[in-house]
C-alpha positions as CSV (number, residue, x, y, z in Angstrom):
1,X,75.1,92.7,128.1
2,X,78.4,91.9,126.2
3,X,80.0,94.6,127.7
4,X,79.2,94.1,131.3
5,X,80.3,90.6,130.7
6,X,83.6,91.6,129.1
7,X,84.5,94.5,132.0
8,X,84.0,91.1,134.4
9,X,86.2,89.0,133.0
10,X,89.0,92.1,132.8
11,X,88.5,92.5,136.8
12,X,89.0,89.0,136.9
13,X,92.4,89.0,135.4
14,X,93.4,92.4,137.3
15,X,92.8,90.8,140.5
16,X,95.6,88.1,139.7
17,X,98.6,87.9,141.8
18,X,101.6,89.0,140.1
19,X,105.3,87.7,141.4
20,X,109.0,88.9,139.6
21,X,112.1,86.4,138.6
22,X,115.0,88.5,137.2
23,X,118.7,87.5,136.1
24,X,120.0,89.9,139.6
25,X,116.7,87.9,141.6
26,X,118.1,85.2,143.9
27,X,116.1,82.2,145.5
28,X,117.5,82.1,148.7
29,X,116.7,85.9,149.9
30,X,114.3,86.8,147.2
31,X,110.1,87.4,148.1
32,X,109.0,87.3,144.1
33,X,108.5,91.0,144.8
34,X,109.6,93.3,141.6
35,X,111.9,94.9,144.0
36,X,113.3,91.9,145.3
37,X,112.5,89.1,143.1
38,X,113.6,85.6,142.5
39,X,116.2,83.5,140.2
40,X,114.8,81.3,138.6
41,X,111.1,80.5,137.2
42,X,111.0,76.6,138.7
43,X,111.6,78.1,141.8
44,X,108.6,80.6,141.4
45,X,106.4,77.7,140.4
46,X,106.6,75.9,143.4
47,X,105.7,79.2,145.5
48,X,103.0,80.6,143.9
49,X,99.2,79.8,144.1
50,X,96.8,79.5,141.6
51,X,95.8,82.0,139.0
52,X,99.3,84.0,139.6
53,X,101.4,85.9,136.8
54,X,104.8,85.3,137.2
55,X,106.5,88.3,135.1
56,X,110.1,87.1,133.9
57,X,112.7,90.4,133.4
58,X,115.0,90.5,130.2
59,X,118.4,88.7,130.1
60,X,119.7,85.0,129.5
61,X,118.4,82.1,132.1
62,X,120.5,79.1,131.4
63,X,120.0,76.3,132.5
64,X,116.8,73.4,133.0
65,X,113.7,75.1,133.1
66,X,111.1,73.2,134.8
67,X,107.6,73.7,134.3
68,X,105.9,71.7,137.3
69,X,103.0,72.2,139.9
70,X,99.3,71.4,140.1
71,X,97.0,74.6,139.3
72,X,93.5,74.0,138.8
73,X,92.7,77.4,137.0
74,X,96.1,78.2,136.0
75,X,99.6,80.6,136.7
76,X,100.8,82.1,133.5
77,X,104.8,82.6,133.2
78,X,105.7,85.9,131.0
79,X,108.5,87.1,129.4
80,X,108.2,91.2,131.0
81,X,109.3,92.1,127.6
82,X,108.5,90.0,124.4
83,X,111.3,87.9,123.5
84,X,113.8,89.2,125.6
85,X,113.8,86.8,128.5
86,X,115.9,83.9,126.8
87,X,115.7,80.3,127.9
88,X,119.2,78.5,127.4
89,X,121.4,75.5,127.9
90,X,123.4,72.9,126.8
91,X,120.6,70.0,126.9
92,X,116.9,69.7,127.5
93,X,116.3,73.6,127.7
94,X,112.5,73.4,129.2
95,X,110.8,70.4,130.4
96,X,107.2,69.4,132.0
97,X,107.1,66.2,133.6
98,X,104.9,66.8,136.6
99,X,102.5,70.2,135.6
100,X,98.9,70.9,135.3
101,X,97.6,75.0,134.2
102,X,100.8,76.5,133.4
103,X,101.3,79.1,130.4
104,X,104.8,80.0,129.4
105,X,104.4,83.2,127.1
106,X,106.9,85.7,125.1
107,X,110.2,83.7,125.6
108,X,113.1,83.0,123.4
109,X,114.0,79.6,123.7
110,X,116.9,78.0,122.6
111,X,120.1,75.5,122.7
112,X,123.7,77.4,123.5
113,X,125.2,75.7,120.6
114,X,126.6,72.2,119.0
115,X,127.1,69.7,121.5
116,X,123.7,69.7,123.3
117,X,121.6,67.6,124.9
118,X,118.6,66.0,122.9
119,X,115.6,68.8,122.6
120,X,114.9,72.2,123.4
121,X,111.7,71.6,124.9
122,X,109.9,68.1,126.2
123,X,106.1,67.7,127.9
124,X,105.7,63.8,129.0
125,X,103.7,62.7,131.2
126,X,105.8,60.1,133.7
127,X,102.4,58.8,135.5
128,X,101.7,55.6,134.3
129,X,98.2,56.0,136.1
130,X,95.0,56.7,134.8
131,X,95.0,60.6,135.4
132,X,97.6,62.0,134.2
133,X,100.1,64.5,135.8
134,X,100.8,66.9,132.5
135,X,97.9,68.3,131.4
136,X,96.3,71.9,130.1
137,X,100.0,72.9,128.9
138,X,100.5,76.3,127.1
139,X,103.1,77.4,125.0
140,X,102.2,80.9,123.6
141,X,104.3,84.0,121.7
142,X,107.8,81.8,122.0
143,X,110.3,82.2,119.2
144,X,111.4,78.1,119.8
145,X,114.4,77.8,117.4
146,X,117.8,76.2,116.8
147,X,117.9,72.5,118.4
148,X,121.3,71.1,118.0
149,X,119.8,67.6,119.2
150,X,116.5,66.1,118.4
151,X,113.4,68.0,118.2
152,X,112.3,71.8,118.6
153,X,109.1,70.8,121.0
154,X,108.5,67.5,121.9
155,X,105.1,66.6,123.3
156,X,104.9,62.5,124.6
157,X,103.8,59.7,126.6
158,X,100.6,60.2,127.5
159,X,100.1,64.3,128.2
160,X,96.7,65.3,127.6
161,X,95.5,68.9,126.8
162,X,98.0,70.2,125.4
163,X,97.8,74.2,123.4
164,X,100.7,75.0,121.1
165,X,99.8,78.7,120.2
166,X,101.1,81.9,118.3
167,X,105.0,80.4,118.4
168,X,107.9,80.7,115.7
169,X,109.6,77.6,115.5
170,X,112.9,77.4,113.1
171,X,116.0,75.0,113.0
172,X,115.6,71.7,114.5
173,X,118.4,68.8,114.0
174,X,119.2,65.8,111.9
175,X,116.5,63.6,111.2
176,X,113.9,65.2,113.5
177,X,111.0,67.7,113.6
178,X,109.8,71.2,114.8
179,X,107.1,69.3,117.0
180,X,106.9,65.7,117.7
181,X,103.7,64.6,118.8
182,X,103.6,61.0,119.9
183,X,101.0,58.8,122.3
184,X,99.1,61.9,123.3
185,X,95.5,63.1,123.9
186,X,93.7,66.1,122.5
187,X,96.9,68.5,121.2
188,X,96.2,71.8,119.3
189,X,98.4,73.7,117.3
190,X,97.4,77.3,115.9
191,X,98.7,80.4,114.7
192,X,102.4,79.6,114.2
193,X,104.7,79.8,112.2
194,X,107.0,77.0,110.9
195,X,110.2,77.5,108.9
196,X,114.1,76.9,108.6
197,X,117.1,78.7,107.6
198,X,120.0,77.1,108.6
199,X,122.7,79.5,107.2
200,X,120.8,82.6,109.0
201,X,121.8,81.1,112.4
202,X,125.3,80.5,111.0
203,X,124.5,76.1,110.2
204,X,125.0,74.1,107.5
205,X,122.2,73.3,105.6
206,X,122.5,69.6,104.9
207,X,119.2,69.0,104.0
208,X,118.6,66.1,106.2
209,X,115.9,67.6,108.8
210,X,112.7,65.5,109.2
211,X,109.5,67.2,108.6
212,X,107.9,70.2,110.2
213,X,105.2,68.1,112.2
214,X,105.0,65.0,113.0
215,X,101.8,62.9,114.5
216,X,102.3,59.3,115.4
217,X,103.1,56.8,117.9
218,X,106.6,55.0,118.5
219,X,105.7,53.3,121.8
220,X,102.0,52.1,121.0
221,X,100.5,54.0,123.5
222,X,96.8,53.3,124.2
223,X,95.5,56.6,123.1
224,X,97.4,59.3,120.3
225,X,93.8,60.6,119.1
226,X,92.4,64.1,118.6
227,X,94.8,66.5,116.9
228,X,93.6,69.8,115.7
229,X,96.1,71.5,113.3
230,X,94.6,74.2,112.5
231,X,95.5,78.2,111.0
232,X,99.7,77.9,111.1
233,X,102.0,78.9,108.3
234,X,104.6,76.5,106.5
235,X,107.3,77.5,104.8
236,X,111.1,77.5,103.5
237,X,111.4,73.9,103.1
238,X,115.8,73.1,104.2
239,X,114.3,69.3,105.0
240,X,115.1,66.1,103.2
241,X,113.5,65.0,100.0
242,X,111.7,62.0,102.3
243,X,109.9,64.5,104.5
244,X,106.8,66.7,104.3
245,X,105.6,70.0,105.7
246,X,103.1,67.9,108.1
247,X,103.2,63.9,108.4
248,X,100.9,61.4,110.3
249,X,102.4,58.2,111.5
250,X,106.5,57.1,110.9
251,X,106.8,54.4,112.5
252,X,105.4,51.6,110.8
253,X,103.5,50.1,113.8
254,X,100.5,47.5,113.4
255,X,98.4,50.3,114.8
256,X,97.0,53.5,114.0
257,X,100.0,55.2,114.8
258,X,96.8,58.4,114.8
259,X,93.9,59.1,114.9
260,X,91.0,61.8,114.7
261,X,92.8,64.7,113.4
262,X,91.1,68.1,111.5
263,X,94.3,69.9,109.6
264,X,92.6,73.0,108.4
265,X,93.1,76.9,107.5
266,X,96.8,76.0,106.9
267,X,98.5,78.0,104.4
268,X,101.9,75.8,102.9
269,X,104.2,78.1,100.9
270,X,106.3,76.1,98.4
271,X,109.1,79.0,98.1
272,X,111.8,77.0,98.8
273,X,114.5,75.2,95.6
274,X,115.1,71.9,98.1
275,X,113.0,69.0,97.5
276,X,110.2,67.5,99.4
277,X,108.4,63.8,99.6
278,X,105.2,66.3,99.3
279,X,103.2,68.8,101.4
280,X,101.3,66.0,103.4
281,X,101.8,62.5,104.7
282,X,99.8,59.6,105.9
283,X,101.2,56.4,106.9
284,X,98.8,54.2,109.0
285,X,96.3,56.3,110.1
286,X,92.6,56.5,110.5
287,X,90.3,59.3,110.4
288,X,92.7,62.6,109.0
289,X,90.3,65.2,107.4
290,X,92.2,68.1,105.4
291,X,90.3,70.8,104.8
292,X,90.7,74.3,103.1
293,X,94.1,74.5,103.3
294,X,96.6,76.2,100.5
295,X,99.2,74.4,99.3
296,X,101.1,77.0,97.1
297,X,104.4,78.0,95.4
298,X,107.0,75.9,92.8
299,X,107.0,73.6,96.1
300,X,109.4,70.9,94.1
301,X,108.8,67.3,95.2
302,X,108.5,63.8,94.4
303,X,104.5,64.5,94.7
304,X,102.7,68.0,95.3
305,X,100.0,67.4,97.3
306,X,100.0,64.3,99.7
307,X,102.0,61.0,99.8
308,X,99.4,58.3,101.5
309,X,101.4,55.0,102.1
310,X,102.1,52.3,104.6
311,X,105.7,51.1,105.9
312,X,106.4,48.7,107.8
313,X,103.6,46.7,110.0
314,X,101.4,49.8,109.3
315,X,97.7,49.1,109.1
316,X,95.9,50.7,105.9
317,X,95.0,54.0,106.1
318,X,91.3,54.4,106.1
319,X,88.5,57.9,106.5
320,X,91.2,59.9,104.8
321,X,88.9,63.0,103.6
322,X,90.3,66.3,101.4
323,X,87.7,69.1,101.3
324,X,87.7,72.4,99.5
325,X,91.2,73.1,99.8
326,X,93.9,75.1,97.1
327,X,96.5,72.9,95.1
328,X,98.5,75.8,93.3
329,X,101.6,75.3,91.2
330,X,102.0,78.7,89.1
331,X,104.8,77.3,87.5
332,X,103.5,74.7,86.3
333,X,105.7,71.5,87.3
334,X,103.5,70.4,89.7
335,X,105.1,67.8,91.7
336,X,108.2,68.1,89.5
337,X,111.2,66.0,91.4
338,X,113.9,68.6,92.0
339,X,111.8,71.1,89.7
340,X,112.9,69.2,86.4
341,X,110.4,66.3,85.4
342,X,108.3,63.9,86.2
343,X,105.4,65.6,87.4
344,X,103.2,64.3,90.4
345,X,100.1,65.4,92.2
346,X,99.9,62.3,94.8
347,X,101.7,59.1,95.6
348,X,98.9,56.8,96.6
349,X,99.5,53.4,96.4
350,X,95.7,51.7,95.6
351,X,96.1,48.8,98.1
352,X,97.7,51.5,101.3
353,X,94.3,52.9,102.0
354,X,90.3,52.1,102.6
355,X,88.0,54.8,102.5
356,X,89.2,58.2,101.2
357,X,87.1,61.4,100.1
358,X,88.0,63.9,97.5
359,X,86.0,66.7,96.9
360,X,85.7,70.3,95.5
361,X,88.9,71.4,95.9
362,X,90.8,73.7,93.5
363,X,93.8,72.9,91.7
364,X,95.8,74.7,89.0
365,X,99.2,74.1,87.7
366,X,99.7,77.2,85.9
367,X,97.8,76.8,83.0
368,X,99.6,73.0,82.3
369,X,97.6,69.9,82.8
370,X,97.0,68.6,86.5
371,X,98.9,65.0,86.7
372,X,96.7,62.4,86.6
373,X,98.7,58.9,87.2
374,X,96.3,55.3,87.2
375,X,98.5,54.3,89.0
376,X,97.5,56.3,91.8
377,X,94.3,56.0,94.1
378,X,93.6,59.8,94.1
379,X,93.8,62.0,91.7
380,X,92.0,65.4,90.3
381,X,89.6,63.2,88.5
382,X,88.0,61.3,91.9
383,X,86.9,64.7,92.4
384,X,83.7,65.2,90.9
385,X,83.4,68.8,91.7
386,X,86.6,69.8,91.3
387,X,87.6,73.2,90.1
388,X,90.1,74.6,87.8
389,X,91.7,77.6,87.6
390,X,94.0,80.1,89.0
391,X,93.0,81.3,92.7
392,X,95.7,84.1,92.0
393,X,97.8,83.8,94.8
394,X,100.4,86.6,95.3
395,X,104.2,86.0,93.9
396,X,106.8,84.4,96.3
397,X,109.8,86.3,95.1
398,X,112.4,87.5,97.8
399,X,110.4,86.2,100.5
400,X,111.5,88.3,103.9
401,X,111.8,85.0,106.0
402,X,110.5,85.7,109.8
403,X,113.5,85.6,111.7
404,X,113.8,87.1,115.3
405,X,116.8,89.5,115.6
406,X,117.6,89.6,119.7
407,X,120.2,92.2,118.3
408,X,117.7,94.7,117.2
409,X,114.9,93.6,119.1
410,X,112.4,93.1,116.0
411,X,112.3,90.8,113.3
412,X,114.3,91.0,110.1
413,X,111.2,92.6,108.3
414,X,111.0,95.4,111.0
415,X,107.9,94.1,113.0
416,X,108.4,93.6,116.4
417,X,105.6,90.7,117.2
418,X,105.2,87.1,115.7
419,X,101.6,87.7,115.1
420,X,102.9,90.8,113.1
421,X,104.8,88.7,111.0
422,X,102.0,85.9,110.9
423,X,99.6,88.5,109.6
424,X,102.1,89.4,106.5
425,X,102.9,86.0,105.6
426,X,99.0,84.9,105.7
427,X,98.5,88.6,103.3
428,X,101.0,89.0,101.4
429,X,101.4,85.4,100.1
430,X,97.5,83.2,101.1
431,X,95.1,85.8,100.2
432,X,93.4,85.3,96.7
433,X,92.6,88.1,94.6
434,X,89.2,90.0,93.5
435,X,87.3,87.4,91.6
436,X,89.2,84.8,92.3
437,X,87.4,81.1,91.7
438,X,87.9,80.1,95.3
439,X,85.2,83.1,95.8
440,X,81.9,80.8,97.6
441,X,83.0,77.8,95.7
442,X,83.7,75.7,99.3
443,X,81.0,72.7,100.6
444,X,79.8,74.8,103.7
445,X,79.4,71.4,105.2
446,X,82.3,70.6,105.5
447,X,84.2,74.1,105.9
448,X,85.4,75.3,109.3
449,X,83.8,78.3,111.2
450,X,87.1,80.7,110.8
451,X,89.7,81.3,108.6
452,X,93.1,81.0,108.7
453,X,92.7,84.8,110.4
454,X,90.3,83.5,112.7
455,X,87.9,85.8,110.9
456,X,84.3,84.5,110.4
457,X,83.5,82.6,107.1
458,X,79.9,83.4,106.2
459,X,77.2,80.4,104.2
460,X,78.6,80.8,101.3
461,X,82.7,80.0,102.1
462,X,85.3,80.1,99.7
463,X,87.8,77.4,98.9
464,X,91.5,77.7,100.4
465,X,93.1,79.4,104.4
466,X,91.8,82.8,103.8
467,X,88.4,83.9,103.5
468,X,88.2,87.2,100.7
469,X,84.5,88.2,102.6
470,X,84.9,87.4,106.1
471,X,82.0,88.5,108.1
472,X,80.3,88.8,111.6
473,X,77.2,88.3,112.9
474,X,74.4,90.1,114.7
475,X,74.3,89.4,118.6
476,X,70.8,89.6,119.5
477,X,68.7,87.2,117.1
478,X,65.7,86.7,118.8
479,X,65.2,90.4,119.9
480,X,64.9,89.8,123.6
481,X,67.4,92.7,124.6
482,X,69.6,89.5,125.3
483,X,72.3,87.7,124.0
484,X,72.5,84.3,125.0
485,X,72.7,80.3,124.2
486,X,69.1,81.1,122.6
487,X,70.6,83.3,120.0
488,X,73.2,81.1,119.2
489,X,71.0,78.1,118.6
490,X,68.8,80.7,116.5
491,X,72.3,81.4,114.4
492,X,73.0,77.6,114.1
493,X,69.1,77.0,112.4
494,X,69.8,80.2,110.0
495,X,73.3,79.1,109.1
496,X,75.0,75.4,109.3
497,X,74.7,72.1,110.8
498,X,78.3,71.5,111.6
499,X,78.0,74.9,113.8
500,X,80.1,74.0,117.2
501,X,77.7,75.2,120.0
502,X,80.7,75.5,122.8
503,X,83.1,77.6,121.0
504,X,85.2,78.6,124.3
505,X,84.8,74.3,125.1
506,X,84.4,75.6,128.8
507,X,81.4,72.8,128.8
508,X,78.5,75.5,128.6
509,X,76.9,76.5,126.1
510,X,76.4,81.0,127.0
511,X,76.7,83.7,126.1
512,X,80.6,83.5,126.3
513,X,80.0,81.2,122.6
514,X,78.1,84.5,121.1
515,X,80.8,86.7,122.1
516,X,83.5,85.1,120.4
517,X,80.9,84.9,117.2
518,X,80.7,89.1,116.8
519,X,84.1,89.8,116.9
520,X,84.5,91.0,113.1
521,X,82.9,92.7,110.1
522,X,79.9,92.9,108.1
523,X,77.1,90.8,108.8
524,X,76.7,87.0,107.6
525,X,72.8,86.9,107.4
């Protein structure tokens, strides 16, 4: 059954129409043939129909880049060969104002240099109606780097559906962010990674960048709900000592600046000397779970772990949960400020937040005491089934930072693919050691399906991004020669209550959900 289903789908994607933009393609004379194809990829948009593959050829495309059309499955636009198809100019490199079902995959996209225009990339949604014009957006397998202006990725006003996917995102500018997220609907981030280093791209580090993500809502828009930030990679911290790796709300509106939001299966590496406000933020915001994340490395800040506060006509933060994730400092200065004193595992003022939830995480601080400040609303000792100890997490020395080399056509470390250099960050500095404590020590209520791999966790999960036993599962449960939605609601009785029947969230529950549950190792049962 699965493989008559899988061959189907394949046929499915052969039978798309494929159309050619190269740097020698012209839009006047050009058919979007591969022998005679076009200039530009705006141009292609508005010429192809639904469900095409628009194949981009190597070489340097400067200028706007506009992502716009109406395409009810979807067109997918593709760098021919990864990375080599690079998006420039001098302002605003790729916008989508007016788009629905477009993909833009294996580009490198960046400013020209100092002087540019604010952003490299912007999705807002211009319709003030109620359906919006930018929706079902894709950004996969970009290397997004080096704003001179404003933010790397800017996703606002209202765009709905939006997938940020498999990217590299590096170097954005002055008090601003890798992604700013801001009065928007239903927006998932995965698999990417999220550094800076400045002096590789020939910059200044001044240590004034704003933090990696930011969630929140500067023009009070009706809706900024439903984030899902989930299996990324932080690291190499060149920000400001007021930002953090990931922060909800900044603007100190008399709203929930957000809402709804599962951050999970991140892994936060603390290698860098510069000094952070703390991993996570929360300023006026309702409803932000955390959940097995690790958060490890010297990491120096004015607090470790999370800084939960309001500013300005914020609203107090309430349904702030932390669940079964990794607090680890092996050096022990824990929250140190600039790595000398003054340790810190939270800033929580008591009278900033409502309802809050802390519970069986692990923390360790290389054999020191955990802080522990009164003064604080959460601490290691709200959580009653905390653990101690060390998850033995591998070394951070001479970290190999994940830079694409256009020059070489690889990155620095010699891979030649960002989920390459996803997979040796995630192993070689978030996976625990044999007999670590994190082993089956997670709620499995409250632990998501994957790990930060997107390999299975089993009933018994462990604590942390990585699972040390990831699993798969048998196919046909109830032994009817078939696999379908009756086997899956078998596997949700056997396993947990929390199980999400439409894994695919193409509104059926089939046997598409049990495909994407076998893809792994062992068996879970």
């Amino acid at each position: 059954m699965t493989r008559i289903i899988v061959v189907c789908l394949f046929a499915v994607s052969l039978s798309a129409q494929t159309f050619y933009v190269d740097t020698m393609g012209s839009d006047t004379t050009g058919i979007g043939s591969q022998g005679n194809p076009w200039a530009t990829i705006q141009f292609a948009l508005d010429q192809v129909p639904d469900e095409a593959l628009v194949l981009v050829g190597p070489g340097e495309y400067f200028g706007r880049t506009r992502l716009r059309g109406i395409f009810p499955v979807g067109v997918t636009v593709r760098s021919e060969v990864r990375y080599q198809a690079q998006l420039r100019h001098t302002s605003t490199v790729v916008t989508c104002f007016y788009g629905v079902g477009i993909t833009l995959e294996g580009f490198d996209i960046a400013h020209t240099g100092p002087g540019a225009g604010a952003l490299v990339i912007q999705v807002q949604n211009l319709n003030v109606s109620p359906d919006p014009d930018v929706s079902r957006i894709v950004f996969r397998d970009n290397v997004i780097h080096d704003s001179f202006n404003n933010d790397l990725l800017k996703i606002n006003n209202g765009a709905l559906d939006i997938l940020v996917e498999g990217n590299i995102f590096y170097n954005q500018a002055g008090s601003d962010e890798h992604i700013d997220i801001n009065g928007v609907v239903n927006i998932e981030v995965r698999d990417n990674i999220f550094f800076n280093d400045f002096e590789g791209s020939g910059r200044p580090n001044n240590n004034d960048t704003s933090s990696f993500i930011v969630i929140k809502n500067s023009g009070a828009h009706p809706l900024n709900e439903q984030f899902h930030i989930h299996r990324n990679v932080f690291l190499n911290w060149q920000g400001s000592s007021g930002s953090n790796f990931l922060l909800f709300g900044e603007d100190g509106q008399a709203i929930y600046e957000a809402e709804d939001a599962w951050v999970e299966n991140n892994l936060f590496i603390g290698n860098s000397p510069n000094n952070m406000r703390a991993a996570w933020g929360v300023k006026g915001c309702r409803l932000i779970r955390f959940r097995n994340n690790t958060v490890v490395g010297d990491l120096p800040a004015l607090a470790f772990a999370m800084r939960i506060n309001q500013e300005g006509a914020n609203l107090v933060n309430d349904e702030i949960s932390f669940y079964n994730n990794v607090w680890c400092d092996p050096t022990a200065t824990m929250g140190a400020e600039f790595g000398q004193s003054n340790n810190d595992f939270s800033d929580t003022p008591p009278t900033a937040t409502d309802q809050f939830v802390i519970e069986q995480n692990l923390y360790w601080n290389g054999g020191a005491p955990v802080p522990d400040d009164p003064n604080e609303l959460i601490n290691m000792s709200d959580d009653a089934l905390a653990v101690v100890g060390d998850p033995q997490l591998p070394a951070q020395a001479a970290i190999v930072l994940p830079r694409w080399d256009a020059g070489s056509m690889t990155f620095v470390s010699g891979n030649s693919t960002i989920r390459e250099e996803f997979l040796r960050l995630v192993n070689g500095y978030g996976k625990p050691g044999l007999g670590s404590p994190v082993t089956d020590m997670a709620n499995p209520l409250m632990a998501p399906l994957y790990d930060i791999l997107g390999e299975i966790r089993g009933p018994n999960p462990d604590l942390g991004a990585f699972e040390l036993d990831a699993c798969s599962l048998p196919s046909d449960l109830d032994g009817d020669f078939d696999v379908d939605a009756d086997d899956l609601a078998i596997l949700v009785s056997l396993w947990r209550t929390d199980f999400p029947f439409d894994l695919n969230q193409d509104g059926e529950i089939n046997v598409l959900d049990m495909i994407i549950l076998i893809d792994s190792y062992g068996s879970c049962l």
